[in-house]
MIDOVEX-367074 format. One record per residue (C-alpha): x, y, z; residue in three letters; residue number from 1; chain. Coordinates in nm, 2 decimals. Example, Ala and Ser with C-alpha at 12.3 -4.5 7.8 and 13.67 -1.06 7.14 Angstrom:
BEGIN
[[1.23 -0.45 0.78] "ALA" 1 "A"];
[[1.37 -0.11 0.71] "SER" 2 "A"];
***
This chain:
BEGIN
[[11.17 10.85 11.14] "UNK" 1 "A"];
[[10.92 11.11 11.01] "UNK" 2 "A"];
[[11.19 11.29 10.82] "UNK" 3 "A"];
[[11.32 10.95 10.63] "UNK" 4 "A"];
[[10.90 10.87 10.58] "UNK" 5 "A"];
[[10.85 11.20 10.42] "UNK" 6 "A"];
[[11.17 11.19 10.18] "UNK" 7 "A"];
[[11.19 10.87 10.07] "UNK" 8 "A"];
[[10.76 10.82 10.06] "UNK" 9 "A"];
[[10.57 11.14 10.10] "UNK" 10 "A"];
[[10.83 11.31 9.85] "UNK" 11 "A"];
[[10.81 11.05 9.56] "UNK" 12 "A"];
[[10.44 10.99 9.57] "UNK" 13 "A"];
[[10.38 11.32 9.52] "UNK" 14 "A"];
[[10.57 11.37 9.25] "UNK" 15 "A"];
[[10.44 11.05 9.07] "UNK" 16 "A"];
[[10.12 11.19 9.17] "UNK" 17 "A"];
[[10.17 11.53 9.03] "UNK" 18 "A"];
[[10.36 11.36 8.68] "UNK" 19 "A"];
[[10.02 11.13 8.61] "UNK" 20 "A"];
[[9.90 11.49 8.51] "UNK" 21 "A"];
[[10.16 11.55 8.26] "UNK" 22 "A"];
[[10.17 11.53 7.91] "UNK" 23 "A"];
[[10.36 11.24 7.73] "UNK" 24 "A"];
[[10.58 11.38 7.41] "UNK" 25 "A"];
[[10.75 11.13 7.18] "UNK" 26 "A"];
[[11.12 11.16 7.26] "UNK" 27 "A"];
[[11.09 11.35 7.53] "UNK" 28 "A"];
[[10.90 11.13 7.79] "UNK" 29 "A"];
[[10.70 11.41 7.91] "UNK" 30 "A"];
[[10.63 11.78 7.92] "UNK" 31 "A"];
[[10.49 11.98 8.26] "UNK" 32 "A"];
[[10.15 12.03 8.05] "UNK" 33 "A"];
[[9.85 11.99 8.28] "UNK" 34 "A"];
[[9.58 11.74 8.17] "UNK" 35 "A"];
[[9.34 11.48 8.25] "UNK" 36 "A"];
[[9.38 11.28 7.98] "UNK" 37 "A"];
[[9.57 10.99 8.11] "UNK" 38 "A"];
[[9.32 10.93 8.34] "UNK" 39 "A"];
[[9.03 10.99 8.04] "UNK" 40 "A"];
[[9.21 10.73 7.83] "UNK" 41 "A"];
[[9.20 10.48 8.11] "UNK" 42 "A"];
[[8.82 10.52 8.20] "UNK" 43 "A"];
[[8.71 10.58 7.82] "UNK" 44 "A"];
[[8.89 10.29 7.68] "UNK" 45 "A"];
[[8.72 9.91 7.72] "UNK" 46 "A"];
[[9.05 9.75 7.70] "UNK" 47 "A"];
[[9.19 9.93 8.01] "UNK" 48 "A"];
[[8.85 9.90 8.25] "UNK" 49 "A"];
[[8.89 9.51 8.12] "UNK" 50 "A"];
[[9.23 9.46 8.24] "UNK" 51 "A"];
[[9.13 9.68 8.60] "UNK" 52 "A"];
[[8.82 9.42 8.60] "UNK" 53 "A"];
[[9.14 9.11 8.53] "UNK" 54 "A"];
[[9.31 9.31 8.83] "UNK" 55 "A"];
[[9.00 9.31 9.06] "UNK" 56 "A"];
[[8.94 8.94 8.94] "UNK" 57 "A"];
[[9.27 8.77 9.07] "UNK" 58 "A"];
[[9.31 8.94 9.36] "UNK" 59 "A"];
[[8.89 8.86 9.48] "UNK" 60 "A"];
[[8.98 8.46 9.37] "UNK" 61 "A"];
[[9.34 8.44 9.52] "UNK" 62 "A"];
[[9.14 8.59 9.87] "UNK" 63 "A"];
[[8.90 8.32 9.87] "UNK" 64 "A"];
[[9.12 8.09 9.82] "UNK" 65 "A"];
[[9.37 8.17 10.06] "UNK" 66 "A"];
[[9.10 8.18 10.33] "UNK" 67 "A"];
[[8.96 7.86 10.24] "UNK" 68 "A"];
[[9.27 7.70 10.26] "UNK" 69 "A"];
[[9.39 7.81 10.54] "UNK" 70 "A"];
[[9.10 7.83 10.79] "UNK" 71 "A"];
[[9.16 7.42 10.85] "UNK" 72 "A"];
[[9.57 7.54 10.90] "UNK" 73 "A"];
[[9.51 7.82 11.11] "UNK" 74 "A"];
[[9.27 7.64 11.37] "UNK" 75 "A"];
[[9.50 7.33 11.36] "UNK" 76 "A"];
[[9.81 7.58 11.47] "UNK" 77 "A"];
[[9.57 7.74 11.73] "UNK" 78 "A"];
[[9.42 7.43 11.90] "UNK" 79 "A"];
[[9.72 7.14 11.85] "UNK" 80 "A"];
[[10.07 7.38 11.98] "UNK" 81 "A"];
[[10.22 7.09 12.06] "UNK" 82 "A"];
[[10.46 7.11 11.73] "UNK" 83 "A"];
[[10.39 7.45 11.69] "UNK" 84 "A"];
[[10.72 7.56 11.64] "UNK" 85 "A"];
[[10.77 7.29 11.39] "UNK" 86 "A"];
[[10.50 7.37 11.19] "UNK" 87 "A"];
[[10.57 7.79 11.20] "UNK" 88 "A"];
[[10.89 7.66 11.07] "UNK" 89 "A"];
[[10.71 7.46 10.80] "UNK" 90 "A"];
[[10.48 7.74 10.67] "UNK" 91 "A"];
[[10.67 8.01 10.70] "UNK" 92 "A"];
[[11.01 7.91 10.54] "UNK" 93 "A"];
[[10.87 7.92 10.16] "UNK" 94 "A"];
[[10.89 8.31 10.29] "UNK" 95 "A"];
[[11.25 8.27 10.27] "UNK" 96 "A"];
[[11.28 8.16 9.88] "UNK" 97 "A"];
[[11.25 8.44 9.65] "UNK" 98 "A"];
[[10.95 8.45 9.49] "UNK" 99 "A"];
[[11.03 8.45 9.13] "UNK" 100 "A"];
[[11.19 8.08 9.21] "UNK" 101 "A"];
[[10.88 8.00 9.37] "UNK" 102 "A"];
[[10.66 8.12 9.05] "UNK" 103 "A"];
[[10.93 7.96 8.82] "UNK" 104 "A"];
[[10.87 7.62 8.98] "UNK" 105 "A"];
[[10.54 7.69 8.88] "UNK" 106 "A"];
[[10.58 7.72 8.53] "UNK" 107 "A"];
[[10.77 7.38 8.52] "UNK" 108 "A"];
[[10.51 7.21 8.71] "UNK" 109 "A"];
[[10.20 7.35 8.53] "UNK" 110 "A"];
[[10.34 7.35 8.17] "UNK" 111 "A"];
[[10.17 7.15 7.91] "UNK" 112 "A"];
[[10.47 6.91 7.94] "UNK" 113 "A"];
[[10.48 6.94 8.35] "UNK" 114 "A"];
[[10.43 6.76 8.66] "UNK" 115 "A"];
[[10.11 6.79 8.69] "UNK" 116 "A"];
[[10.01 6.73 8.37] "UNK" 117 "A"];
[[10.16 6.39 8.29] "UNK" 118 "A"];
[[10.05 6.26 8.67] "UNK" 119 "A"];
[[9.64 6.34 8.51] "UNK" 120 "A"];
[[9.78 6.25 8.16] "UNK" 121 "A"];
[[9.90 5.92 8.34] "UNK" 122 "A"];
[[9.63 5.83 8.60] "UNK" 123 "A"];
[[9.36 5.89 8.27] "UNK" 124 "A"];
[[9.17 6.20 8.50] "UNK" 125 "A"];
[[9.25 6.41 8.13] "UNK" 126 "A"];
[[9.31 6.30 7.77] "UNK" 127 "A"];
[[9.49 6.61 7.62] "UNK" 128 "A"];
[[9.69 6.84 7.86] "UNK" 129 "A"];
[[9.53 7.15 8.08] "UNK" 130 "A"];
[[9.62 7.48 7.93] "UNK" 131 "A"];
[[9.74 7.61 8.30] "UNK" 132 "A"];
[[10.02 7.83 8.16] "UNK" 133 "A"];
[[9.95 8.14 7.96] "UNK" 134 "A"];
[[9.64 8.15 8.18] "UNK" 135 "A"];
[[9.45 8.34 8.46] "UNK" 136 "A"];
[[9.44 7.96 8.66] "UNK" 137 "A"];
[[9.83 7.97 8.68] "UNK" 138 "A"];
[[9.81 8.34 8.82] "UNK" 139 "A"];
[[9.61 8.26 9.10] "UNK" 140 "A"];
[[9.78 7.91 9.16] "UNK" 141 "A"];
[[10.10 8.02 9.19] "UNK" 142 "A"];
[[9.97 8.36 9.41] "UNK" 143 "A"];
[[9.79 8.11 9.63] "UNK" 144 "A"];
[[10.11 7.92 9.72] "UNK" 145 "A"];
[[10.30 8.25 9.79] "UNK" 146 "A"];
[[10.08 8.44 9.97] "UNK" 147 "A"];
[[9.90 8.14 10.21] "UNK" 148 "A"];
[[10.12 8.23 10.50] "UNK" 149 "A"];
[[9.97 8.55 10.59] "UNK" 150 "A"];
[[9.65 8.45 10.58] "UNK" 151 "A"];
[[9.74 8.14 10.77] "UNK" 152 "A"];
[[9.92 8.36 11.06] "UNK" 153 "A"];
[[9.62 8.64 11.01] "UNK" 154 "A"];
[[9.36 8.37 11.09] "UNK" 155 "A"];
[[9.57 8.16 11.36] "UNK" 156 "A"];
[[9.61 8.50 11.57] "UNK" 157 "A"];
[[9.23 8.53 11.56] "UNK" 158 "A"];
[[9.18 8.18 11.70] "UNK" 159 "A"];
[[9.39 8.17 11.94] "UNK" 160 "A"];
[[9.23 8.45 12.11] "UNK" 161 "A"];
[[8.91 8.31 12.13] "UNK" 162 "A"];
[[8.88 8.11 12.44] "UNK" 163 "A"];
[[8.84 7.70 12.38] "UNK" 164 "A"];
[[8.51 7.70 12.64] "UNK" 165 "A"];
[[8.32 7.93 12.36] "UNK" 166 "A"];
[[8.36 7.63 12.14] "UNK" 167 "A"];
[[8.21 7.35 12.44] "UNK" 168 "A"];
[[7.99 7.56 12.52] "UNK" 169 "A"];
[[7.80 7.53 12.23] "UNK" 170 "A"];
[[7.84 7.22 12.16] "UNK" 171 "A"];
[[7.73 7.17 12.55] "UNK" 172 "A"];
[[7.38 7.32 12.40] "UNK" 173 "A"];
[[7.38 7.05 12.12] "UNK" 174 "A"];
[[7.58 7.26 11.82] "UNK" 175 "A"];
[[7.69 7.03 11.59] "UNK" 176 "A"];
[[8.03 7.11 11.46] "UNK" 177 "A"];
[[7.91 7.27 11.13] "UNK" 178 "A"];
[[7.68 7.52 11.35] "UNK" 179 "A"];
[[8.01 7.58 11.62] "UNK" 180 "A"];
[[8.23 7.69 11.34] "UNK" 181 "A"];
[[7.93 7.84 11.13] "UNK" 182 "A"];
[[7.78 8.05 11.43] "UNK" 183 "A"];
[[8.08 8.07 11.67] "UNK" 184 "A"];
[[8.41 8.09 11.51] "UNK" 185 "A"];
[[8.40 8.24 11.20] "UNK" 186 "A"];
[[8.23 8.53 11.36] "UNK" 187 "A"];
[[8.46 8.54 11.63] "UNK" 188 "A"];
[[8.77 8.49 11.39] "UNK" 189 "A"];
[[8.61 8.76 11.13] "UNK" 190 "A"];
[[8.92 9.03 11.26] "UNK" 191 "A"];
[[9.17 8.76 11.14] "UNK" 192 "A"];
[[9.00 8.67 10.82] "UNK" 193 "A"];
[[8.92 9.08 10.76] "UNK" 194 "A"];
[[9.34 9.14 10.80] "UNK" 195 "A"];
[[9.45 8.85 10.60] "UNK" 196 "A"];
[[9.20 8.95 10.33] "UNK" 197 "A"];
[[9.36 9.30 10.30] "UNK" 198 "A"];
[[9.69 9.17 10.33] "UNK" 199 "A"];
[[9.65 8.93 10.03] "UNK" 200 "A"];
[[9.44 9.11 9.84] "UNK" 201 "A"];
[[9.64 9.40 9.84] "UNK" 202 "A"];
[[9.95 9.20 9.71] "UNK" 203 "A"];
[[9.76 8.94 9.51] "UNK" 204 "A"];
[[9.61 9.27 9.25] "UNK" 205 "A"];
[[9.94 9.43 9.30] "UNK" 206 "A"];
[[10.17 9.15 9.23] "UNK" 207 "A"];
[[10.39 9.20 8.90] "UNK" 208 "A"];
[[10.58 8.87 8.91] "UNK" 209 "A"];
[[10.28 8.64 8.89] "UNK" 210 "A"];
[[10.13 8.79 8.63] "UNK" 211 "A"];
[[10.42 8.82 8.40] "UNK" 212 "A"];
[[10.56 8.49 8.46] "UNK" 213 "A"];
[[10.27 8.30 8.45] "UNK" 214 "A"];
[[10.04 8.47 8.20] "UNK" 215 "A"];
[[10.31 8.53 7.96] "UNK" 216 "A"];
[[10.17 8.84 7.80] "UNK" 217 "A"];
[[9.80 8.64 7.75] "UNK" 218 "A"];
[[9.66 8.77 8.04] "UNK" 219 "A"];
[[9.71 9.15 8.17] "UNK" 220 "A"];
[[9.71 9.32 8.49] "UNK" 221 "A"];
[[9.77 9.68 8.64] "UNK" 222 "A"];
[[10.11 9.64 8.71] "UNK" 223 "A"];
[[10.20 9.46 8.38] "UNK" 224 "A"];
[[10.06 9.75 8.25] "UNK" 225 "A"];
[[10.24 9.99 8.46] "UNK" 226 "A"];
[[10.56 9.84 8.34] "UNK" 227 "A"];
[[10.45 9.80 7.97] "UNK" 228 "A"];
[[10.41 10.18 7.98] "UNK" 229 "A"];
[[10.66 10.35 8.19] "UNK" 230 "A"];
[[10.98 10.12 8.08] "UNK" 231 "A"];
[[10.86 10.00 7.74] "UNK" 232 "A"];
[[10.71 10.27 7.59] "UNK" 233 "A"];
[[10.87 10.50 7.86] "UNK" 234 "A"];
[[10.53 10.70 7.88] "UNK" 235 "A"];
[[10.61 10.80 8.24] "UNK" 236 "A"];
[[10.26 11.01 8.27] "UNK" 237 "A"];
[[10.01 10.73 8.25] "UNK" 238 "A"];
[[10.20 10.50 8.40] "UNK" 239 "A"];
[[10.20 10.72 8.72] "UNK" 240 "A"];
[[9.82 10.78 8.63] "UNK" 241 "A"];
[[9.81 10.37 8.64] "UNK" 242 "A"];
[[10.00 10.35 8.96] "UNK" 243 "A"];
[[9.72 10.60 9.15] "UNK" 244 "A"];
[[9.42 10.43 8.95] "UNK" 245 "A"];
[[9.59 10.09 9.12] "UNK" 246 "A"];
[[9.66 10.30 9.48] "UNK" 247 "A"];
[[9.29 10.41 9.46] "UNK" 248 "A"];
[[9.20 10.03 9.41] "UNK" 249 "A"];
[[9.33 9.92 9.74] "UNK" 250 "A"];
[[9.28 10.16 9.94] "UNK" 251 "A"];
[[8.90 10.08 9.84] "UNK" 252 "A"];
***
């Protein structure tokens, strides 16, 4: 196992790593020149510390989100198991569609002629249709819907750990129900919301499909970036200084 982790992750990272210091020639993709100007031209340059900021933006949003939508799922699943493998059925099976179907039935609900849409065209809630497409709102819609499940399990695992007499016991003490979840729960479910957060956030600022299906070029991200670069404009150097910049944002 340690040998197949070292060649087929340890190996290429480091090489990425060490090509994000070399120096990009026209027609030649790049030369074994040591420099640190791909990482200068990142961190001097307003356009590129706006789309990191963009980056920073959707995956903060999509974790917010996520946990408050699924705090009310996750508690449900951990106090009513009655249907429980029903409804592990239920959220987990989107899992099982690829998600560029997923994001594509996005972009037909949330088009200006969609779904959605018409129904607030229809019911008279709007008068001229939402620009949802094209738009960081479709981003972190359609990122929501994919990534719910793990913060739904990440939560649920939490809860069900914490023992149901915490919970009567408060309210024994006359906690109302806002105070029991405010002052009990969420501090005792804070490991579960803590994992989830990493988990989505991670893939919510890394995600590449979102962003290019959904923004449509009007709204750019790290990893549209790193594709722009190192297939596009096949400036392999930066685009493997853009990969560590978006390693380094993660990790922190």
């Amino acid at each position: 196992i340690v040998i197949v982790s070292v060649g087929l992750f340890v190996v290429p990272l480091f090489s990425l790593f060490v090509y994000s210091f070399y120096t990009h020639t026209p027609g030649r993709i790049m030369e074994p020149i040591l420099t640190l100007n791909n990482y200068r031209k990142f961190f001097s340059d307003p356009f590129f510390l706006g789309v990191l900021w963009t980056t920073i933006r959707i995956g903060i949003v999509t974790t917010l989100t996520t946990i408050l939508l699924a705090y009310p799922l996750a508690y449900y699943f951990a106090r009513y198991p009655r249907f429980r493998g029903l409804q592990m059925a239920l959220l987990v099976s989107p899992l099982l569609v690829n998600i560029v179907i997923r994001v594509y039935g996005w972009r037909v609900l949330l088009a200006e002629q969609g779904l959605v849409n018409r129904a607030l065209l229809t019911i008279g809630i709007i008068h001229e249709p939402l620009q949802l497409m094209n738009s960081m709102t479709g981003i972190i819609i359609s990122l929501v819907h994919v990534l719910l499940p793990y913060m739904v399990l990440s939560i649920a695992t939490a809860l069900e750990g914490i023992d149901q007499s915490v919970e009567e016991a408060a309210a024994t003490l006359g906690a109302p129900r806002w105070e029991v979840f405010r002052r009990v729960l969420v501090p005792l479910s804070t490991p579960g919301i803590v994992a989830g957060s990493i988990l989505v956030f991670t893939l919510a600022a890394g995600s590449f499909i979102a962003p290019a299906l959904m923004g449509g070029g009007m709204v750019q991200t790290i990893p549209t970036l790193m594709y722009q670069y190192s297939i596009g404009l096949l400036n392999w150097p930066f685009g493997a200084a853009l990969a560590f910049i978006m390693a380094a944002l993660t990790l922190t």
